[in-house]
MARTIBA-809517 format. One record per residue (C-alpha): residue number from 1; residue in one letter; x, y, z. Coordinates in nm, 3 decimals. Example, Ala and Ser with C-alpha at 12.3 -4.5 7.8 and 13.67 -1.06 7.14 Angstrom:
+-----+------+---------+---------+---------+
| seq | type |      c1 |      c2 |      c3 |
+-----+------+---------+---------+---------+
|   1 |    a |   1.230 |  -0.450 |   0.780 |
|   2 |    s |   1.367 |  -0.106 |   0.714 |
+-----+------+---------+---------+---------+
END
This chain:
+-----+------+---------+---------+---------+
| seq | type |      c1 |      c2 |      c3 |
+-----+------+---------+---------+---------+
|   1 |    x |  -3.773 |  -5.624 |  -5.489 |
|   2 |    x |  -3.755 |  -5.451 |  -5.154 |
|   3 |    x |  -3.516 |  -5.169 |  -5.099 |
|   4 |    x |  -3.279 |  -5.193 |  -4.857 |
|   5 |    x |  -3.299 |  -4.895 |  -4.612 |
|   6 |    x |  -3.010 |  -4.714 |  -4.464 |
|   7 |    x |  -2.958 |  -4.811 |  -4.119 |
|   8 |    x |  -3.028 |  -4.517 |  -3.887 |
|   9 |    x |  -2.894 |  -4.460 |  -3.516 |
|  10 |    x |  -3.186 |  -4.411 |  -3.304 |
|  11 |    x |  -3.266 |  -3.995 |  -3.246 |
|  12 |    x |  -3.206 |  -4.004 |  -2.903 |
|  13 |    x |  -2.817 |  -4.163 |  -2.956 |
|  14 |    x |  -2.772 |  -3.793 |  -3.154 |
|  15 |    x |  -2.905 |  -3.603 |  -2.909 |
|  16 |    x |  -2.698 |  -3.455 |  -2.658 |
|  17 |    x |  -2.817 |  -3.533 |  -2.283 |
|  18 |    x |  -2.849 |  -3.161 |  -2.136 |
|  19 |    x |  -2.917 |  -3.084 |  -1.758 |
|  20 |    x |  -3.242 |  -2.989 |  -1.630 |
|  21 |    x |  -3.317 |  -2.668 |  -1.546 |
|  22 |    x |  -3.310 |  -2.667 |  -1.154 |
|  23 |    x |  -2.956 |  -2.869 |  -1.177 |
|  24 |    x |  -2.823 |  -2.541 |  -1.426 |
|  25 |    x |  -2.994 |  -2.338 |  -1.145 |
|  26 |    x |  -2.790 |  -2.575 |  -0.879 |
|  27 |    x |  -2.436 |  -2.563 |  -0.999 |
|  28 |    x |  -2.510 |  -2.145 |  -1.100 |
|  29 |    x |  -2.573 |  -2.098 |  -0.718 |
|  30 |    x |  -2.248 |  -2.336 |  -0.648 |
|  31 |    x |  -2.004 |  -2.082 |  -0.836 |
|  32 |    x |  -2.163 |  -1.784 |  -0.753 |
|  33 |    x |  -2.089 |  -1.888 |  -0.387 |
|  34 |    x |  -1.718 |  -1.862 |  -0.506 |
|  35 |    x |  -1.757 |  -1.557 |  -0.719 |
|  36 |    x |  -1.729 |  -1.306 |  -0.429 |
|  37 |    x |  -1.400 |  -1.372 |  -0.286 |
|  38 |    x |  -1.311 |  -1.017 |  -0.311 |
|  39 |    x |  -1.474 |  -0.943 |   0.006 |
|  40 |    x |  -1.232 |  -1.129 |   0.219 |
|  41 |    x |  -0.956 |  -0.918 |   0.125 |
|  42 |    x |  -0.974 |  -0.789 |   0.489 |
|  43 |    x |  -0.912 |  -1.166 |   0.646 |
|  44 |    x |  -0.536 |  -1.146 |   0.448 |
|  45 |    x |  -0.493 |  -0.749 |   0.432 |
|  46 |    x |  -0.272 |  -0.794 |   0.766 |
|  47 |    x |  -0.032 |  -1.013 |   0.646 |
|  48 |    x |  -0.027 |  -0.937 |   0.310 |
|  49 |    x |   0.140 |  -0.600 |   0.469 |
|  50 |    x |   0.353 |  -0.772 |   0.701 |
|  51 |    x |   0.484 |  -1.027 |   0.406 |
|  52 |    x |   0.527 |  -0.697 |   0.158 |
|  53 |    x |   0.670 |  -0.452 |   0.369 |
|  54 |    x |   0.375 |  -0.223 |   0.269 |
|  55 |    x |   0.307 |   0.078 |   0.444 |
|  56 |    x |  -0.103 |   0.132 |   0.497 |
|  57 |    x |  -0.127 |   0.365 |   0.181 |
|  58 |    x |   0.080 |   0.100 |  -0.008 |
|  59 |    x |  -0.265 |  -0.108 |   0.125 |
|  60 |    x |  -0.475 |   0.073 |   0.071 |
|  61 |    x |  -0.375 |   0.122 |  -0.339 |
|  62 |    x |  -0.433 |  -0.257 |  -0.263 |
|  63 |    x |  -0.787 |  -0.220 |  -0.189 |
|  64 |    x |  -0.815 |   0.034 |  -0.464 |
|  65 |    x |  -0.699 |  -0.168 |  -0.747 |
|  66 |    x |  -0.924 |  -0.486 |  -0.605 |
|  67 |    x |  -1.241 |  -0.261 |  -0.661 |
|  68 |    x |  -1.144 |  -0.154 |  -0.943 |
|  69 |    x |  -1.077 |  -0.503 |  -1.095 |
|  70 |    x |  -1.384 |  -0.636 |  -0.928 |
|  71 |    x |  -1.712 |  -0.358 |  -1.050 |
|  72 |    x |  -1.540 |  -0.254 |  -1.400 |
|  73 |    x |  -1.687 |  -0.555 |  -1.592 |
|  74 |    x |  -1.727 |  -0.423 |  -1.924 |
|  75 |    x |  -1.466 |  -0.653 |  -2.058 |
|  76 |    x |  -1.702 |  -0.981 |  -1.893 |
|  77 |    x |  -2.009 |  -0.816 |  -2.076 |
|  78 |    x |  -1.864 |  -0.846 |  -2.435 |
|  79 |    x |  -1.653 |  -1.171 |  -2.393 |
|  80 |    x |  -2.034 |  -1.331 |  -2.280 |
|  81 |    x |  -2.190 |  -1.190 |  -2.523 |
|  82 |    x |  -1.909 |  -1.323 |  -2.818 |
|  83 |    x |  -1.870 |  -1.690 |  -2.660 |
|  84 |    x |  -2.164 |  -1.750 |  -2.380 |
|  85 |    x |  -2.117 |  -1.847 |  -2.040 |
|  86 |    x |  -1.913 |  -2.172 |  -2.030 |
|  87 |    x |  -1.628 |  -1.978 |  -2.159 |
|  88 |    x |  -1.707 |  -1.689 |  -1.951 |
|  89 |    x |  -1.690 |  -1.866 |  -1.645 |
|  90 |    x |  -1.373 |  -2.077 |  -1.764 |
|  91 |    x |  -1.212 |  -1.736 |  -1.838 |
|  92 |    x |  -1.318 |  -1.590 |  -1.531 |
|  93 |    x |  -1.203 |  -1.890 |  -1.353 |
|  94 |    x |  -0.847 |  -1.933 |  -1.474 |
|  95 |    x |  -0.778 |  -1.546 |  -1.443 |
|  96 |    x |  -0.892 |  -1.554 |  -1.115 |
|  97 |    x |  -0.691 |  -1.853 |  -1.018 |
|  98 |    x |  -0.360 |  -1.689 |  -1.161 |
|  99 |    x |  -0.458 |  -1.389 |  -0.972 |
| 100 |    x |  -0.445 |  -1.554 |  -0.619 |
| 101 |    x |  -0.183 |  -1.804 |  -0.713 |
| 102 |    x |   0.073 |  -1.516 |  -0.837 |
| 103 |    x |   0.000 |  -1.372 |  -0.532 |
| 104 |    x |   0.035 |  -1.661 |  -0.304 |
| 105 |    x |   0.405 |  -1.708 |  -0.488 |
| 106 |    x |   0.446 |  -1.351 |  -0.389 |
| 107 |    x |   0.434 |  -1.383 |  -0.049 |
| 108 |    x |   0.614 |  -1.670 |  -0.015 |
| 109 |    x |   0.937 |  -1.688 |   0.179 |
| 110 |    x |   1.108 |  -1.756 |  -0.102 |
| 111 |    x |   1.051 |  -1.418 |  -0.261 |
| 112 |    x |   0.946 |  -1.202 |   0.069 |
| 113 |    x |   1.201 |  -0.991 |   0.253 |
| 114 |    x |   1.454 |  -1.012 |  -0.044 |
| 115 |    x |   1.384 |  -0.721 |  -0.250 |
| 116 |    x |   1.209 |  -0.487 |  -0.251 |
| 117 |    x |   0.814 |  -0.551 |  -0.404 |
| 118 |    x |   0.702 |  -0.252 |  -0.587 |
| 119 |    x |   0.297 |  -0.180 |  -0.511 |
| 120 |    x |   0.186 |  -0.210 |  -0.833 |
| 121 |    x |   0.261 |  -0.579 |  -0.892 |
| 122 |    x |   0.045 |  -0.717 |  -0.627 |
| 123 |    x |  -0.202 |  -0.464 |  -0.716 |
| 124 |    x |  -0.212 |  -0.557 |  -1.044 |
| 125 |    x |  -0.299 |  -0.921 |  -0.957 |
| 126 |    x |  -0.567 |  -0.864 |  -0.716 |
| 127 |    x |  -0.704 |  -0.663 |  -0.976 |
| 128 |    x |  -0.712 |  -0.933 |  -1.235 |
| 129 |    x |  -0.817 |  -1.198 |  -0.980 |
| 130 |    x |  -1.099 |  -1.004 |  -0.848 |
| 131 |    x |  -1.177 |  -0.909 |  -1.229 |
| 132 |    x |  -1.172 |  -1.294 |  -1.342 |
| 133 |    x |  -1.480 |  -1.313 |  -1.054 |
| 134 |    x |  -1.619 |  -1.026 |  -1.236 |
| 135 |    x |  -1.668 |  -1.321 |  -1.512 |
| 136 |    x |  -1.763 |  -1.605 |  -1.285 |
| 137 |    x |  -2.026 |  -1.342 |  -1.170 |
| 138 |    x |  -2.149 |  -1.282 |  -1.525 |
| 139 |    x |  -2.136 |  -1.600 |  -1.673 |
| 140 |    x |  -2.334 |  -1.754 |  -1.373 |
| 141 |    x |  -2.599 |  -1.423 |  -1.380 |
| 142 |    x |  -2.690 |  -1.453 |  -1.699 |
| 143 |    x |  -2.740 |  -1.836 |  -1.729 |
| 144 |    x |  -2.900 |  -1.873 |  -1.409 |
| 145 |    x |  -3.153 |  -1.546 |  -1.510 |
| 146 |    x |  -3.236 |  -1.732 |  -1.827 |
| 147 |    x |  -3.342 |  -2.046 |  -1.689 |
| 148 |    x |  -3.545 |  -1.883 |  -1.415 |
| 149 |    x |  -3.771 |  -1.800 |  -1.650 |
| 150 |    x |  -4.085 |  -1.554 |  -1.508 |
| 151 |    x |  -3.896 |  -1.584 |  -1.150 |
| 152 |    x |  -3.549 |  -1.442 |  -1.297 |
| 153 |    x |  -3.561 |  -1.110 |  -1.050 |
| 154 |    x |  -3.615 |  -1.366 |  -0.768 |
| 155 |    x |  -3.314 |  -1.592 |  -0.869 |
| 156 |    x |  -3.095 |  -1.242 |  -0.987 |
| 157 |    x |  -3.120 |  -1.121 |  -0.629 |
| 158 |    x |  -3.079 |  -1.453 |  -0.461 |
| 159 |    x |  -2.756 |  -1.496 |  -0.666 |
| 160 |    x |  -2.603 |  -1.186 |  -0.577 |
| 161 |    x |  -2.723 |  -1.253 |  -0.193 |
| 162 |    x |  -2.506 |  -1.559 |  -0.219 |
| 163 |    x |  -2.211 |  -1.346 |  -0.412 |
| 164 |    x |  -2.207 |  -1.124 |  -0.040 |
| 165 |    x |  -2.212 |  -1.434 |   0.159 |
| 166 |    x |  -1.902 |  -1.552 |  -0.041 |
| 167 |    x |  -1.657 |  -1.375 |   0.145 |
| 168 |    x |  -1.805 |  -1.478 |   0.509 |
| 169 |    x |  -1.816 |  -1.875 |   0.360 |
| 170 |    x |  -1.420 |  -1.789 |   0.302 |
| 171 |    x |  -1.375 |  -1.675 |   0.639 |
| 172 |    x |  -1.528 |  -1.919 |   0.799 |
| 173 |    x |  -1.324 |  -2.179 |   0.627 |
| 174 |    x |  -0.997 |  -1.983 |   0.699 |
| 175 |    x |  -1.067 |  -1.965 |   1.090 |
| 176 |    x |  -1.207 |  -2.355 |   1.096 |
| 177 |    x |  -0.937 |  -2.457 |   0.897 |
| 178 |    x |  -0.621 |  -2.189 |   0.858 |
| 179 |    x |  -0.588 |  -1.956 |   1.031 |
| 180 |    x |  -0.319 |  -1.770 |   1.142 |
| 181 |    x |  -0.145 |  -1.851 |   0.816 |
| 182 |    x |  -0.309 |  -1.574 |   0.599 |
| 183 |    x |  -0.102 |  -1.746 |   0.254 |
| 184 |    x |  -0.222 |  -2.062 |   0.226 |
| 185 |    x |  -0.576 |  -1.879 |   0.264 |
| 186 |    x |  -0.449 |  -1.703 |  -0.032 |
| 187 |    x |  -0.438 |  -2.065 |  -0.201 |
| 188 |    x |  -0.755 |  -2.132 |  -0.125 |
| 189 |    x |  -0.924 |  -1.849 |  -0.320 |
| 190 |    x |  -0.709 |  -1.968 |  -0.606 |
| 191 |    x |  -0.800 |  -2.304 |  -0.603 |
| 192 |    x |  -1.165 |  -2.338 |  -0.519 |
| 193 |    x |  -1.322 |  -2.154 |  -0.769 |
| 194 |    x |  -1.104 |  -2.281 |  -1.026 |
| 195 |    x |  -1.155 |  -2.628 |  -0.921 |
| 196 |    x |  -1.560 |  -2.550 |  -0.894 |
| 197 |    x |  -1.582 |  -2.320 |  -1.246 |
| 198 |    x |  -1.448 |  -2.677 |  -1.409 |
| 199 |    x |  -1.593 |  -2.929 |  -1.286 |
| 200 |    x |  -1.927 |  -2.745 |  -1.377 |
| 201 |    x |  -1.801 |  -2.605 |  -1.744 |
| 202 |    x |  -1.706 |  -3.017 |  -1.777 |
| 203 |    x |  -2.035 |  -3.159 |  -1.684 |
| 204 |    x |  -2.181 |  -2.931 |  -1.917 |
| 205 |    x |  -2.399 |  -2.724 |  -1.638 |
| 206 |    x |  -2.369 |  -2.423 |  -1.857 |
| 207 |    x |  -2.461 |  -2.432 |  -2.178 |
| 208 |    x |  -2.173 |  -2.346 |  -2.472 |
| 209 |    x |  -2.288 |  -2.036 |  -2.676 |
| 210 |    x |  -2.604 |  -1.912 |  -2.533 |
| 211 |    x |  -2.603 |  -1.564 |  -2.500 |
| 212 |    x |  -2.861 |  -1.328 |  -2.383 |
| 213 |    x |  -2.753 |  -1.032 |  -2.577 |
| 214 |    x |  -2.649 |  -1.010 |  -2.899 |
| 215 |    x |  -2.350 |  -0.777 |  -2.965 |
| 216 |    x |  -2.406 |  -0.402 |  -3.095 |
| 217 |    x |  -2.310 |  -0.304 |  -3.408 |
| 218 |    x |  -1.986 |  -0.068 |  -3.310 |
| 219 |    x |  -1.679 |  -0.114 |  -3.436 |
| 220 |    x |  -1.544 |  -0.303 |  -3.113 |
| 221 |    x |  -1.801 |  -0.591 |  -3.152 |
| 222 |    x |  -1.680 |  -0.761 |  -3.474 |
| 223 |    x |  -1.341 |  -0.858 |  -3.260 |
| 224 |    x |  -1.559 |  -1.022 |  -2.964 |
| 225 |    x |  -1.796 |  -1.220 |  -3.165 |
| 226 |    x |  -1.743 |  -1.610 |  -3.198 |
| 227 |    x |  -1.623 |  -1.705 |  -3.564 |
| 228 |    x |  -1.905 |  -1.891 |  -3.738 |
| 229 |    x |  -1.933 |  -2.229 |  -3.694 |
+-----+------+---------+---------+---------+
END
């Protein structure tokens, strides 16, 4: 008498269907082209101090705080290294949207001209948008380094090439499409690398956990890492 055997799903109808390698490479480069929108602070700086009432050292604490958010990315280095880059990039992507979007609210007519806007509330969210591209910027390194394989200082300095071009790319669109109205530019940045960072986490372009560097050992770490699985 024959046994019956269990009836198995073919292997490939278990497997997940990942990207290749050059398409991971392709939608890296796409969202590090949005990554760099802190460098365009100078196509909105005018009106930003028009809409706010600012006086040019109010701007300037501006410009200070946007640095600041932008090259202190400690916080992006742990959160990759706990949950990988999909998350990273979502993260970076969200924060970065509420950044702009606070700040587009902010300048609206609505709100401008009837009180008073103390400096440290729009510096505070040009901080956190420029520091939620800090993430983009990480998320997209580090994924786009790994699957460069031998060529990864080629693709690390082509990628941060295309993170200086961002803020011309902006510009461009702003004077082809926007200009003179400096706030709905202010959208823009919002909305773009939001709207980028997910259709790219969704398509699974970037993988879900795989990180580069595993966490130290300090006492900071065991708060970062991913619960097990």
């Amino acid at each position: 008498m024959e046994d019956d055997a269990p009836a198995t799903e073919p292997e490939t109808s278990r497997r997940a269907v990942l990207p290749s390698e050059s398409v991971v490479i392709l939608a890296g480069i796409a969202l590090m082209s949005t990554a760099g929108t802190s460098y365009s602070f100078a196509t909105y700086s005018s009106d930003l101090r028009e809409r706010l009432a600012l006086d040019q050292r109010g701007l300037e604490w501006l410009a200070t705080a946007k640095d600041l958010g932008a090259y202190v990315g400690v916080a992006a280095g742990f959160f990759h290294d706990a949950y990988g880059p999909k998350r990273t990039v979502l993260t970076g992507a969200m924060l970065h949207a509420v950044g702009y979007y606070s700040l587009y609210t902010l300048c609206g007519d609505d709100w401008a001209g009837r009180r008073h806007v103390p400096v440290w509330q729009p510096a505070l969210l040009l901080g956190a948008a420029a520091n939620g591209a800090g993430f983009i910027d990480m998320g997209c390194l580090m994924t786009l380094m790994h699957n460069a394989g031998a060529e990864r200082s080629l693709m690390a300095g082509v990628a941060k090439a295309l993170l200086g071009l961002c803020g011309s790319v902006f510009t461009a669109l702003y004077i082809a499409f926007i200009k003179p109205d400096a706030r709905d530019f202010l959208l823009l940045l919002a909305i773009m690398p939001l709207l980028v960072g997910a259709c790219a986490a969704r398509s699974s372009l970037l993988p879900t956990l795989t990180p580069m560097l595993h966490p130290c050992s300090c006492a900071c770490c065991p708060l970062l890492r991913a619960p097990p699985a």
